[in-house]
N, C-alpha and C positions, 0 to 999 in steps of 0.2 A: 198890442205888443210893442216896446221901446222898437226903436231902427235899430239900435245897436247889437239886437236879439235876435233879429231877423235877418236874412239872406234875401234881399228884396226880387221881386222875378227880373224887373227891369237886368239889376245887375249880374244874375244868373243869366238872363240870354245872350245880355252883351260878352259874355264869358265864358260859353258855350263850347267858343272854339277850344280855346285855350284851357276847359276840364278836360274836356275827353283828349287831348294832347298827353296831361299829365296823371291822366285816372288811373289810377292800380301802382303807380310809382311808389307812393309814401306807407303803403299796406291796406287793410282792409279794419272798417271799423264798426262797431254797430249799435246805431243808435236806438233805446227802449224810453219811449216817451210816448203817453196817451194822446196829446192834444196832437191834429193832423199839421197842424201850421210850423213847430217847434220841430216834427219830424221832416217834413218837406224841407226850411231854413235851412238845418244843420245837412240837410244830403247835399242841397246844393253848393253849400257856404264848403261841406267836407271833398266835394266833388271837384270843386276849383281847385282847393289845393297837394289835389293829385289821389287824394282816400278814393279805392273802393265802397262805397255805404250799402248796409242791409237795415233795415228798421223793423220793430218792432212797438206794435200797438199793446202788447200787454207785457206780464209778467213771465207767461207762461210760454208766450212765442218767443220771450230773449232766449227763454233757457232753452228752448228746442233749437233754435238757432246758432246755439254758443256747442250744443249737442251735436249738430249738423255740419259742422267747419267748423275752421281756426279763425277766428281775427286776432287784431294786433293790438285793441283797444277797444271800451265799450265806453257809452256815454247813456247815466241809469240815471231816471228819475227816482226821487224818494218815494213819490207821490204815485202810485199805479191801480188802477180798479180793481182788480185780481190779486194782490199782492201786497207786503209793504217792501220797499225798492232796499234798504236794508235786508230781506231776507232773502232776497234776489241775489244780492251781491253778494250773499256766503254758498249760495249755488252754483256762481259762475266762479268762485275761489277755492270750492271743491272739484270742479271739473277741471279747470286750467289755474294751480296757484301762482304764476307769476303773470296770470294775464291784466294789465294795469286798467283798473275800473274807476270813472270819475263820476264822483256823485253830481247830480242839480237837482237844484228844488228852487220853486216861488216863495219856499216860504223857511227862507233861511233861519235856523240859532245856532249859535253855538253849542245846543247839546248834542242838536241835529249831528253836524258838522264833527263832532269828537267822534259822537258812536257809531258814525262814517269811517272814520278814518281806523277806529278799532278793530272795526269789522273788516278791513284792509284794503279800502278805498285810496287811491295814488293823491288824488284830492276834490276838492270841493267847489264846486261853483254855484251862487246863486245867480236864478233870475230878475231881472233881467240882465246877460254879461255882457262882457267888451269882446266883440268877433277874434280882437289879434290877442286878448291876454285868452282865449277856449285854445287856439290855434296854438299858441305857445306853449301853457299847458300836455295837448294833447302831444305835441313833438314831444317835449321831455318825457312825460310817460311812457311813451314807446320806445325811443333811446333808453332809456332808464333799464326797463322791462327786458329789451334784447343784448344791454350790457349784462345784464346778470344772468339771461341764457348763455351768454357765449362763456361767462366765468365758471360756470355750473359744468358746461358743457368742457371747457378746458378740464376743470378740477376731474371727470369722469376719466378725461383721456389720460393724464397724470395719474388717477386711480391705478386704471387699466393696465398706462406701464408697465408701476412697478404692480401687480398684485396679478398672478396669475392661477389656475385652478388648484386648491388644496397646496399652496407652497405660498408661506409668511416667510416675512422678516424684510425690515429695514436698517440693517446695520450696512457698510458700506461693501463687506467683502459681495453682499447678497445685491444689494443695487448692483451693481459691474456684472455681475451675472444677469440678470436682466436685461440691462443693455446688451450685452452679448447674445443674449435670445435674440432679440428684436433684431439684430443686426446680422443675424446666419439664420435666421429662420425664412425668407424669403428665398434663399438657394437651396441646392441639389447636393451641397458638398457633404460628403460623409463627416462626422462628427466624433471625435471620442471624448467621453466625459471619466475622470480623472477622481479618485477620491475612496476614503474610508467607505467600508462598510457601515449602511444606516443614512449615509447624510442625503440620501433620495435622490438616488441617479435619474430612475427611470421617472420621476414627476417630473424632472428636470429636463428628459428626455419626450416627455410628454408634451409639458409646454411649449418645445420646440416645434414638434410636430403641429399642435391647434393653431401657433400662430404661423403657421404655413401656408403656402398656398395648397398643402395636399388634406387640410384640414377636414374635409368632407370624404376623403378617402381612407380606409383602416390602419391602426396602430395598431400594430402586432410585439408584443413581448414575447422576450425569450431567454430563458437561463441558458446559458451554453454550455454551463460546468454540473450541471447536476444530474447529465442521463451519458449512457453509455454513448459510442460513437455513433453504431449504426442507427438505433433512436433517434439521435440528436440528425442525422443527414436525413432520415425518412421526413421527419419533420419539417425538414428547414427546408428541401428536395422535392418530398412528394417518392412514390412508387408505384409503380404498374405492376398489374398483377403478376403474381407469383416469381417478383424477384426475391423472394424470401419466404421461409415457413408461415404460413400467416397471410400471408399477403392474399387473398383471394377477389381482392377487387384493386381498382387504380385509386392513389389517393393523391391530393393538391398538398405540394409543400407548403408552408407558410410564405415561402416568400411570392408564390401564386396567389395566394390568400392577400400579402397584404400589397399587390399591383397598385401604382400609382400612390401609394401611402407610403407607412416607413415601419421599418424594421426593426424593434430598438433588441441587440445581443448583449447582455449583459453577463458579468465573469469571460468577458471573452478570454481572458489567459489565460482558461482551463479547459479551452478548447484543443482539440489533439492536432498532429500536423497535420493529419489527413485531410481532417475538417477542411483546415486552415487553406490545404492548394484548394479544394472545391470552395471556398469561400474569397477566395482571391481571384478566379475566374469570373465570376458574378459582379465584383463589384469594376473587374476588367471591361467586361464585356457583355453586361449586362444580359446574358446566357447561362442557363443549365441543362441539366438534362434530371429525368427523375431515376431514382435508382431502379437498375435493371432495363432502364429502358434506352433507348437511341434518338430519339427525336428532341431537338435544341427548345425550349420555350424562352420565348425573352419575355424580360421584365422591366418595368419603371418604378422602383423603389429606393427610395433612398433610405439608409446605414446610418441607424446611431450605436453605435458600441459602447460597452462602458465595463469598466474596471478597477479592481482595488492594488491591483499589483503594479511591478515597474514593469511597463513591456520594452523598454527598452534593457535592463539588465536581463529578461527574458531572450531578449534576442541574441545576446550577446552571451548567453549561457546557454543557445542553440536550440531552445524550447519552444521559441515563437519564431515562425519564418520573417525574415528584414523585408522582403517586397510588401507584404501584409501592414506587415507595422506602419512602414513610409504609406498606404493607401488609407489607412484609418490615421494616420497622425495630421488627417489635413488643416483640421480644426479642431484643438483643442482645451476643454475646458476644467477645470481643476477647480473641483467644488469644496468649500469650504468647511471641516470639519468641524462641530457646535462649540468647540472649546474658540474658535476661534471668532466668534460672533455671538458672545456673551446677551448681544443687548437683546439678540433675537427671541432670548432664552422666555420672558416675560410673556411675548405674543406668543412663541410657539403654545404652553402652556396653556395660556388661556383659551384659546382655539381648542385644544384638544381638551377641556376641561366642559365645554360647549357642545363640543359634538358628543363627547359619551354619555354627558345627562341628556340629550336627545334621543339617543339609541335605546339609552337604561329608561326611557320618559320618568327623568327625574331631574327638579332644582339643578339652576348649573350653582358649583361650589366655586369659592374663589378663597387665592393662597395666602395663609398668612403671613406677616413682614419676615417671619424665621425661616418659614416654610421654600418662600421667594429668594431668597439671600442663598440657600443652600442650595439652591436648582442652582441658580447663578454659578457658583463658588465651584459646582462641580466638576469634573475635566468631561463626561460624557463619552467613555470608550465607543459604546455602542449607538451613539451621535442620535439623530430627531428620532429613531426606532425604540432609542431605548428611552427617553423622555414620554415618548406615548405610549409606550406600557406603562410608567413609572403614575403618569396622569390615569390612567383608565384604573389600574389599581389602587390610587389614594383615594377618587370619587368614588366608585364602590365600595370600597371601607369607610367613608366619610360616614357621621348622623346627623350634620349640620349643615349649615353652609359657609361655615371657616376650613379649610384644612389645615389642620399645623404640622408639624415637622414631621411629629412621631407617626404620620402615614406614609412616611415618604421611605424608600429601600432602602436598608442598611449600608449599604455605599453612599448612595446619595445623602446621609443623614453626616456619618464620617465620624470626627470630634464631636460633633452633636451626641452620636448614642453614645463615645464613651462619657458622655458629660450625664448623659441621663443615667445610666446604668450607676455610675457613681452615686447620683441622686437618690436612686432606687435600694441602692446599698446603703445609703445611710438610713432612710426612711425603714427599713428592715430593725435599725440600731435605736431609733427613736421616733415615738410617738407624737410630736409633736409638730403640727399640719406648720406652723409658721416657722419654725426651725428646716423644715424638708424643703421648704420652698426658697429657704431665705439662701441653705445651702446651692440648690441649684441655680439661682439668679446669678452667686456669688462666682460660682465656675464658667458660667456664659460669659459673664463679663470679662473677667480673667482669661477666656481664651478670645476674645475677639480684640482683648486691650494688648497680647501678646500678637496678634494677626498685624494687630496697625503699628507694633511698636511704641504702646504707651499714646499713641496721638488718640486723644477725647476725641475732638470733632471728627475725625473720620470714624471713629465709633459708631458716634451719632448717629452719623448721617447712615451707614450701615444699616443699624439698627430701626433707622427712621422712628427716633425718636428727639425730644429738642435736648440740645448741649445740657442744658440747665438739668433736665431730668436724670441726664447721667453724671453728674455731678454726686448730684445727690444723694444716689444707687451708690456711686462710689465711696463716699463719705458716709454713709450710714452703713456698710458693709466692710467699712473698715480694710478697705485694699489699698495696699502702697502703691502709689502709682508711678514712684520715683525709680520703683527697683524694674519697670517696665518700659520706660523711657528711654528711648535712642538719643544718648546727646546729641549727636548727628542732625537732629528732625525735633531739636525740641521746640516745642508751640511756646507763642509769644505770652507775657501773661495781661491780664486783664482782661476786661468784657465778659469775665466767666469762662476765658477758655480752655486755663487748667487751674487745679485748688490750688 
């Protein structure tokens, strides 16, 4: 065996001190090589410069050993009696893929060498090497390998930020809420979330709570506005026997129920005043009592409230008490309604088009460029509630996996269905399949050429279709384009970008 392959003993014991000084410093690595000499070298040679080493005689002892721990690097023969070292190193790139594997062999090629590296080998060494270019190698592999855990490892945290359980969107009004989570979800302070009906108070009230520290402790919901008074305090209070008809055992209010967690009251401004003073003592003085009964129970819960009204014109119209208001207004958040995060509109969608072919165990369907444009285009009175009916109704009326417009609700279609319904009227007038089609292409275009004010390219791009094509459409349909043009915003000419 070359000296230069070998970790000779002399130099190993002279150096003895100075490994086990620096042993386990640089990581842990393991060497799979049949010949005992080439194992013993590299432990020693790995050992000086700070490697934990584990060895392996076969092929079968790497893989239990890469089974059995972590290391940080392996160093694989091609050549193994049990094995071939190429099919070793798609064993250890199944268990750990970014764990960095260098191949050796005595008996280098280049095809060796490629179908190494394909099979995802960091790189290649033949026998016999140079002790500093193994050593140099092995450094950058393992730097190499833990910069891209730690990128992997960022991009997850970044994930995580923004993406919390069942609530999409990347548009920016929805990032700042996110921050906003992460940035009150760590406290105790009562919360009021602010917004339309539909745009997801309580997921929004949810997330707060998971990324809590009371996350391991109960989220209890609660509509405030849809039961009678004394329901609503039995509930929220709890009651001992026979403070009321009915009553023939003691029951735990919810806010017993959700001790140490949080509370999320939702419509709270349809709560009554009465509610209102026993719900202002609680969040006072963290005390109640259960209806009918005398004994104080304290509690550790924290208050997310949420509402679609102004509670401050509430207050001021004597409907909502002002101490109440000022003890929910400590934090609060103003969720964004869907018209106002257009771009969400595309993910929400899909997401929901995903989970109902799951539920329905059927194909997930995806929207067509017309179908997409119209979700878009929509204002969304009834915000992400009414978009995921609107998706769970067009997948189950779907028989493909296109959905196009004509599944989408009559609101949501808009100009759309009077443009088909036109279509459909004429087709009644005439038989003729190329004439009915040519009629409705001729009104689509005609209303999205009036949307942009005669501008082509925003057509286009609309329509996601190339300039040129709608040129074309244009020109062979015979539509004035000049009577549709804003002088205002007229587009420059040439390049094709108006006839």
């Amino acid at each position: 065996m070359p000296e230069s392959a070998v970790w000779t003993a002399n130099t190993a014991s002279g150096a003895e001190t100075g490994a086990k000084a620096k042993a386990g410093r640089r990581g842990r690595v393991l060497v799979v090589d049949d010949e005992p000499a080439i194992r013993e070298s590299l432990e020693a040679l790995l050992g000086f410069e700070g490697y934990i080493v584990e060895c392996a005689a076969t092929g079968a002892e790497g893989v239990q050993a890469a089974e059995a721990q972590v290391f940080d690097a392996v160093l694989l023969d091609v050549s193994l009696p049990d094995a071939d070292g190429l099919d070793i190193l798609r064993r250890l790139r199944q268990l750990a893929p970014l764990l960095p594997v260098i191949m050796i062999s005595a008996y280098g090629t280049i095809e060796i060498a490629v179908a190494a590296m394909q099979a995802g080998a960091r790189t290649f060494l033949q026998k016999p090497w140079a002790n500093d270019k193994l050593i140099a190698d092995l450094n950058a592999a393992i730097a190499g390998s833990r910069l891209e855990q730690e990128n992997r490892q960022l991009k997850r945290a970044l994930r995580q930020r923004y993406s919390f359980p069942h609530i999409v969107g990347k548009s920016e009004p929805m990032l700042r809420i996110f921050d906003m989570i992460e940035q009150i979800a760590p406290s105790r302070s009562t919360v009021l979330l602010q917004g339309e009906s539909g745009v997801g108070k309580e997921l929004i009230a949810k997330a707060i709570h998971t990324a809590s520290p009371r996350a391991d402790a109960p989220f209890v919901p609660v509509n405030s506005g849809s039961m009678p008074v004394d329901l609503l305090e039995s509930m929220l209070f709890g009651h001992v026997r026979g403070a009321f008809t009915g009553a023939v055992a003691p029951k735990k209010g919810l806010f017993e129920v959700a001790n140490h967690g949080t509370i999320f009251l939702d419509e709270i401004g349809n709560m009554s005043l009465e509610t209102q003073a026993k719900l202002l003592r609680v969040l006072q003085d963290r005390r109640f009592m259960r209806l009918g009964g005398i004994e104080e129970i304290q509690v550790d819960v924290r208050v997310i409230a949420a509402t679609h009204r102004d509670l401050q014109q509430l207050t001021q119209e004597g409907r909502f008490r002002e101490d109440l208001y000022y003890r929910l207004n400590v934090i609060t958040l103003r969720l964004p309604p869907l018209r106002e995060r257009r771009e969400d509109v595309p993910l929400l969608a899909s997401a929901f088009l995903q989970r109902f072919a799951e539920e329905n165990q059927r194909p997930t369907a995806r929207l067509s460029p017309e179908a997409l444009r119209l979700l878009i285009d929509y204002d969304w009175p009834g915000n992400v509630r009414e978009l995921e009916n609107a998706m769970e109704r067009a997948l189950v009326l779907s028989s493909g996996p296109i959905i196009e417009a004509d599944l989408l609700p009559e609101p949501v279609q808009g100009r759309y269905a009077d443009i088909r319904g036109a279509a459909m009227e004429n087709a009644r007038r005439d038989t003729s399949l190329f004439a009915i089609v040519e009629d409705f292409e001729r009104r689509l275009i005609l209303d999205m050429l009036e949307q942009t004010r005669g501008r082509q390219t925003e057509a286009a791009e609309r329509f996601q279709v190339p300039l040129s094509t709608l040129n074309q459409k244009i020109k062979r349909l015979g539509i004035d384009i000049k009577k549709l043009r804003d002088p205002a915003a007229e587009e420059p000419s040439g390049g094709g970008e108006s006839l």
